[in-house]
PASEBA-1860 file (N, C-alpha, C; in nm, 3 decimals):
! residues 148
1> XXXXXXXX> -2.741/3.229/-2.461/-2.686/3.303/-2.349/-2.797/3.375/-2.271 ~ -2.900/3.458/-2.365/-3.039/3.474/-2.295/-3.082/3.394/-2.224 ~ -3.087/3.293/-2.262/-3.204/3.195/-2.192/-3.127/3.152/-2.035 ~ -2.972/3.146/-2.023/-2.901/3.088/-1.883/-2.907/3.246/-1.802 ~ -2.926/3.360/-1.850/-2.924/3.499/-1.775/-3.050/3.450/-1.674 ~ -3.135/3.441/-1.800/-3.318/3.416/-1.764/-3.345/3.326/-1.621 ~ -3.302/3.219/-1.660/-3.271/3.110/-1.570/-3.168/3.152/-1.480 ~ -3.101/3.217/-1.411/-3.009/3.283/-1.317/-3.112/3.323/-1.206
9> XXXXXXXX> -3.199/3.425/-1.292/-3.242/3.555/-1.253/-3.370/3.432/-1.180 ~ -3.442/3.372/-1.297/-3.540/3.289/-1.135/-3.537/3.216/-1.046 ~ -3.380/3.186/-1.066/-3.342/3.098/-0.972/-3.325/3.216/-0.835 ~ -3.235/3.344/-0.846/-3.201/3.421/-0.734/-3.351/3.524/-0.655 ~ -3.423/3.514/-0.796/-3.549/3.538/-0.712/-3.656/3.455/-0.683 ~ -3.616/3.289/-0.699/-3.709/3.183/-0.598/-3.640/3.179/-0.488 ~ -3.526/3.201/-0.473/-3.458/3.190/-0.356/-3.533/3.301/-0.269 ~ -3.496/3.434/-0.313/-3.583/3.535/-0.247/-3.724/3.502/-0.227
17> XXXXXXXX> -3.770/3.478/-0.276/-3.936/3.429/-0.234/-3.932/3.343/-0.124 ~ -3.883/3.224/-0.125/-3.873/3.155/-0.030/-3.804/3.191/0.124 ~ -3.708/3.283/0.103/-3.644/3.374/0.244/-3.811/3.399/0.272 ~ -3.804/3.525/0.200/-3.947/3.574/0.267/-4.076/3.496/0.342 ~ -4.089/3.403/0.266/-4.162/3.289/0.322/-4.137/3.250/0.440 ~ -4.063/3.195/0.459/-4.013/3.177/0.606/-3.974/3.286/0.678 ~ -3.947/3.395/0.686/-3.936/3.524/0.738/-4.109/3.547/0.807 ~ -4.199/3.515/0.708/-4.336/3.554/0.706/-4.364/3.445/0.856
25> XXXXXXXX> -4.335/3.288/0.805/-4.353/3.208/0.910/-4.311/3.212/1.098 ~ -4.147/3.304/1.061/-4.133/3.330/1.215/-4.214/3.415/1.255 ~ -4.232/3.529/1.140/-4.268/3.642/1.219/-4.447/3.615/1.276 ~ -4.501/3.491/1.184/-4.654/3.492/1.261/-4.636/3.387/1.391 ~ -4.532/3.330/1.379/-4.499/3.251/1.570/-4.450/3.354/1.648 ~ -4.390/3.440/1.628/-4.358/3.521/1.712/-4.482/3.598/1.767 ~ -4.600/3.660/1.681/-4.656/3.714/1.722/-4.746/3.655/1.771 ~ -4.780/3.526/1.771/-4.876/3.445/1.819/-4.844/3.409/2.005
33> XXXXXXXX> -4.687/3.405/1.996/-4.656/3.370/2.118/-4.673/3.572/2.246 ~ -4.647/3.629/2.141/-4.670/3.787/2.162/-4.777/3.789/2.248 ~ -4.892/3.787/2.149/-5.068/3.800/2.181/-5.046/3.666/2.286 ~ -5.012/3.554/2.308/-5.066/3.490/2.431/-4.983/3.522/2.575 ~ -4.878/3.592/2.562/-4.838/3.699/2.702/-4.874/3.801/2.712 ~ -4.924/3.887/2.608/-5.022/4.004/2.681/-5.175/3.960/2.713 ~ -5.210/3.875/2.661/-5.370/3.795/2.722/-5.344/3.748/2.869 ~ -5.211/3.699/2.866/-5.216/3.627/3.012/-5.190/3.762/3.149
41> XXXXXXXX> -5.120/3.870/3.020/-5.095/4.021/3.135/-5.279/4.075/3.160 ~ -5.350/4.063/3.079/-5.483/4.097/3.090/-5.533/4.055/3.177 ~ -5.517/3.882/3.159/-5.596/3.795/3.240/-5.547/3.805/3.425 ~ -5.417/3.823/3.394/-5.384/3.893/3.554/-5.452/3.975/3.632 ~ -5.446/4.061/3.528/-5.490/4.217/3.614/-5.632/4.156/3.598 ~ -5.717/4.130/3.483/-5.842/4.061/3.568/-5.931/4.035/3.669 ~ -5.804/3.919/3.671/-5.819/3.821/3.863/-5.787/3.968/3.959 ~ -5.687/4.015/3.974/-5.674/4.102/4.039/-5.778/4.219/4.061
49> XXXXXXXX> -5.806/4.287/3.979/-5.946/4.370/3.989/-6.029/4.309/4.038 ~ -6.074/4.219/4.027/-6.196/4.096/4.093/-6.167/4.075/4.265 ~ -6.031/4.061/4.287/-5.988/4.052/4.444/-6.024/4.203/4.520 ~ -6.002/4.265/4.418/-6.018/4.427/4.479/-6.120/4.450/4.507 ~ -6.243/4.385/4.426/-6.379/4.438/4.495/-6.429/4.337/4.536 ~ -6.402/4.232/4.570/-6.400/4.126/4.694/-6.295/4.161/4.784 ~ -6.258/4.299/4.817/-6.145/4.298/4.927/-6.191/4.201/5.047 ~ -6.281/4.213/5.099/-6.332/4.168/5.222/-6.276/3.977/5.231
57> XXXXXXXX> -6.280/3.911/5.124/-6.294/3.802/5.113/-6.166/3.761/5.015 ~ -6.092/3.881/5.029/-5.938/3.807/4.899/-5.869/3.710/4.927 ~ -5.816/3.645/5.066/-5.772/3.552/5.081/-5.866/3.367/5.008 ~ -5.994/3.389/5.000/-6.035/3.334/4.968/-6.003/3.297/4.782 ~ -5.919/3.356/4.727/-5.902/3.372/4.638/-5.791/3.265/4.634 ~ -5.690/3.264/4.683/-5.607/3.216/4.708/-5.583/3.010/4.662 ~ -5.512/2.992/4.552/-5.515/2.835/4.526/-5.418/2.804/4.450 ~ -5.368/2.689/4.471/-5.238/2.651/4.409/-5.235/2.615/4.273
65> XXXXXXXX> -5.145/2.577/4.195/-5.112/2.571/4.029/-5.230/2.471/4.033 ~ -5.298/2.495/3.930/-5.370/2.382/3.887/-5.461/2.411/3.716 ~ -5.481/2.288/3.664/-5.523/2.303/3.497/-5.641/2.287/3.535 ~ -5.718/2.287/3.592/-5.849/2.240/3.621/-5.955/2.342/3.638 ~ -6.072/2.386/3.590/-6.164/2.508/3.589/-6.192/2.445/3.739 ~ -6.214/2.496/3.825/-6.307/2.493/3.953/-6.420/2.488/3.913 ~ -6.484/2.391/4.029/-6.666/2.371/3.993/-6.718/2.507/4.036 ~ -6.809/2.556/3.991/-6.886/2.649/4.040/-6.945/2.648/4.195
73> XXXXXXXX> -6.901/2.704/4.283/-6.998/2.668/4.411/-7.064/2.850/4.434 ~ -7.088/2.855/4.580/-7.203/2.939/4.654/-7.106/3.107/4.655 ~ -6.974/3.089/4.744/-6.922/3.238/4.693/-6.911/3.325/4.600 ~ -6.844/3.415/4.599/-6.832/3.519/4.506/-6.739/3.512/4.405 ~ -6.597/3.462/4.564/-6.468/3.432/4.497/-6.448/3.305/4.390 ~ -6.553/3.157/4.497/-6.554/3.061/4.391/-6.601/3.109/4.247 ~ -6.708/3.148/4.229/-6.757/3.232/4.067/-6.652/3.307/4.005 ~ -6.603/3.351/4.059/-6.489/3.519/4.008/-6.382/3.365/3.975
81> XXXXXXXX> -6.294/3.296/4.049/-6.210/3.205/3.994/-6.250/3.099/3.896 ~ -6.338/3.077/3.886/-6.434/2.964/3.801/-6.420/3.079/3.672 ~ -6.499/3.147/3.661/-6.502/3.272/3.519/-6.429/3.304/3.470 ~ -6.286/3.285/3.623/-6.106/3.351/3.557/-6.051/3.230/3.444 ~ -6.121/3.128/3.503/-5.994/3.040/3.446/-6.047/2.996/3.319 ~ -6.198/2.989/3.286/-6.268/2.993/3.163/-6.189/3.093/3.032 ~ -6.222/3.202/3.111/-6.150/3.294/3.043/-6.012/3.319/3.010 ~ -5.949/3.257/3.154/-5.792/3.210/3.099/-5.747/3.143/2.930
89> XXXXXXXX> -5.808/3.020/2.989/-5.827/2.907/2.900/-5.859/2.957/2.760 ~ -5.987/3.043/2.735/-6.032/2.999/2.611/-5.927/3.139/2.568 ~ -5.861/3.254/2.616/-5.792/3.352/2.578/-5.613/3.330/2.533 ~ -5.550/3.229/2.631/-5.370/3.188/2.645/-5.410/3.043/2.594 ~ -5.340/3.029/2.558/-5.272/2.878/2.515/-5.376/2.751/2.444 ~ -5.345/2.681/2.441/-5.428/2.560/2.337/-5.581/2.602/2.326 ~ -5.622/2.667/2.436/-5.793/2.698/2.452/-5.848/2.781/2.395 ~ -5.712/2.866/2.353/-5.757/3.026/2.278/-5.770/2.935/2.114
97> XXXXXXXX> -5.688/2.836/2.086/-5.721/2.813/1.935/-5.859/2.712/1.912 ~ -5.875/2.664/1.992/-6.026/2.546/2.011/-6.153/2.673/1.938 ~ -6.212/2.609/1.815/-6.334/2.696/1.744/-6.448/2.642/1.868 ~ -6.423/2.542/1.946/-6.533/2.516/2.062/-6.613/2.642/2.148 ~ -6.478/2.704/2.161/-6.544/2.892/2.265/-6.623/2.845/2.413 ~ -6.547/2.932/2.488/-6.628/2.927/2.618/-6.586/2.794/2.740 ~ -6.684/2.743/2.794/-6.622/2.657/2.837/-6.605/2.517/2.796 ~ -6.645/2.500/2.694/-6.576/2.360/2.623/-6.428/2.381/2.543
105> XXXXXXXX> -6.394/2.496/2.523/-6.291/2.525/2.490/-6.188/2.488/2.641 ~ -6.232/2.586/2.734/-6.131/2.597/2.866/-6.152/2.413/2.904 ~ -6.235/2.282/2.876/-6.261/2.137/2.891/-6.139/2.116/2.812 ~ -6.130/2.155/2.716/-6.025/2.078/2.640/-5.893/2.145/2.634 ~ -5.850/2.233/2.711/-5.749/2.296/2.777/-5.707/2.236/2.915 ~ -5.587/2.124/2.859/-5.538/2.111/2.975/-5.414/2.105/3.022 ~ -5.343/2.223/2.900/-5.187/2.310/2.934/-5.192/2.428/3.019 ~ -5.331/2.512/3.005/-5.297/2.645/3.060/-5.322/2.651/3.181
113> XXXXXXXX> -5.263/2.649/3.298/-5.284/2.647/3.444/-5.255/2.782/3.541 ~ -5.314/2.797/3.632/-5.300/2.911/3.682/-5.294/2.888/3.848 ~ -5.210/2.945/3.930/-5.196/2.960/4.084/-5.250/3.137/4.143 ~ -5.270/3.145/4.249/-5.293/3.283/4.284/-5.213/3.231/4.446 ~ -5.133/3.295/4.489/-5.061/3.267/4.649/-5.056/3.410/4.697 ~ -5.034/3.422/4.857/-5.041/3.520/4.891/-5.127/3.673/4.942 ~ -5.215/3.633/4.890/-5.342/3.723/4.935/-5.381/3.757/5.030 ~ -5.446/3.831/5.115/-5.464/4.004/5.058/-5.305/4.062/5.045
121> XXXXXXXX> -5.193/4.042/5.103/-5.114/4.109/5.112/-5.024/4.132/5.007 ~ -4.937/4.040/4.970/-4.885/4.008/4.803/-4.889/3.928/4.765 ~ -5.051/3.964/4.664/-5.074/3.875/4.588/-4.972/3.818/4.445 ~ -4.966/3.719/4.423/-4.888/3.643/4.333/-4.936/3.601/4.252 ~ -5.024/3.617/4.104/-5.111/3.520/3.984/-4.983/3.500/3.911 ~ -5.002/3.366/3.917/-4.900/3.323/3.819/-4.969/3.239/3.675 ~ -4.945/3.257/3.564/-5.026/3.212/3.460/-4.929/3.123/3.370 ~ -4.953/2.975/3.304/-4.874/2.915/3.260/-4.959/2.821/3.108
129> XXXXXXXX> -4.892/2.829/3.049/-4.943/2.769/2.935/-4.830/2.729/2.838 ~ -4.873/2.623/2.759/-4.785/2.590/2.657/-4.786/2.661/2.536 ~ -4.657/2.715/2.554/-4.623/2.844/2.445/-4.496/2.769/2.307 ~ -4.515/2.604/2.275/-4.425/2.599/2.168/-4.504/2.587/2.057 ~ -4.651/2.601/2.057/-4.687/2.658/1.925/-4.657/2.664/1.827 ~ -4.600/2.806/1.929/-4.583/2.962/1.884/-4.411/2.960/1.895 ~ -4.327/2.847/1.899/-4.214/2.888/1.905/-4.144/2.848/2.041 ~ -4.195/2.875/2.127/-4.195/2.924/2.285/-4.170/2.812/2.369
137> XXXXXXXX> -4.145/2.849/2.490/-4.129/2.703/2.604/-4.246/2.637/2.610 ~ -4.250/2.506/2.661/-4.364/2.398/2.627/-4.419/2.453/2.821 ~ -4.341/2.531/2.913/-4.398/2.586/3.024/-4.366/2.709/3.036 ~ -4.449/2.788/2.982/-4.386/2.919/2.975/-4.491/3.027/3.067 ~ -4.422/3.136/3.194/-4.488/3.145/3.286/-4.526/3.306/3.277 ~ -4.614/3.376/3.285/-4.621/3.503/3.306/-4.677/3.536/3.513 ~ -4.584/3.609/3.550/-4.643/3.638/3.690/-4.659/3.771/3.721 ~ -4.722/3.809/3.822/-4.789/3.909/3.835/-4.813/3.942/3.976
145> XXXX> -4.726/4.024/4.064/-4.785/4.046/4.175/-4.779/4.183/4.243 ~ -4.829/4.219/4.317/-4.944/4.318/4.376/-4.987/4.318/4.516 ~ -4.984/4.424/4.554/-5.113/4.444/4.705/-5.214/4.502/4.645 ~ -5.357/4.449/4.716/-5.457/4.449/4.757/-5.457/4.614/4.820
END
């Protein structure tokens, strides 16, 4: 009769182990998908601070959805968007997990995309990355807009 108590008792606490287990599993997708919408709230305000002290030239900022780092050219703004989206990349979505870092990470990122519309007046960064990871929509969007 001991021995079927015995056997009860590890059966109701493998069960419990295993809840927890998976309890443990949502709760690190959840927070994974967490940390890549406040990176992408960072990465907003970012770009945005960057337009602010390029006031003179914010419209230049200005470019539609795209996964693609911009080549580096001669402006300020081209550099400041080239650096954003590096940093996008290797911070939100598939680019943040690449051990590559930097911009071979943001090369092999080619879910997380970003638009900026509207500038100087209301500006619009919209930031998008694939968030099912972590649980999340396979287009999942954080936006962000603002005057200059």
């Amino acid at each position: 009769m001991s021995l079927i108590e015995v056997l009860v008792a590890v059966v109701v606490l493998g069960i419990g182990l295993l809840g927890t287990a998976a309890l443990q599993a949502v709760a690190m997708r959840a927070g994974q998908s967490s940390l890549a919408s406040s990176m992408a709230v960072v990465q907003t305000n970012s770009i945005i601070e960057a337009m602010r002290a390029n006031i003179a030239q914010a419209s230049a900022y200005n470019m539609a959805m795209t996964c693609d780092v911009p080549t580096e050219a001669g402006t300020l703004a081209q550099r400041d968007l080239r650096d954003w989206m590096i940093a996008l990349k290797t911070t939100v979505g598939a680019g943040a997990a690449s051990a590559a870092g930097g911009a071979a990470a943001a090369a092999l990122d080619t879910t997380t995309c970003a638009s900026i519309s509207g500038c100087p007046d209301a500006c619009a960064v919209v930031v998008q990355w694939d968030d099912t990871r972590a649980g999340g929509n396979a287009q999942r969007q954080v936006e962000t807009v603002t005057r200059l």
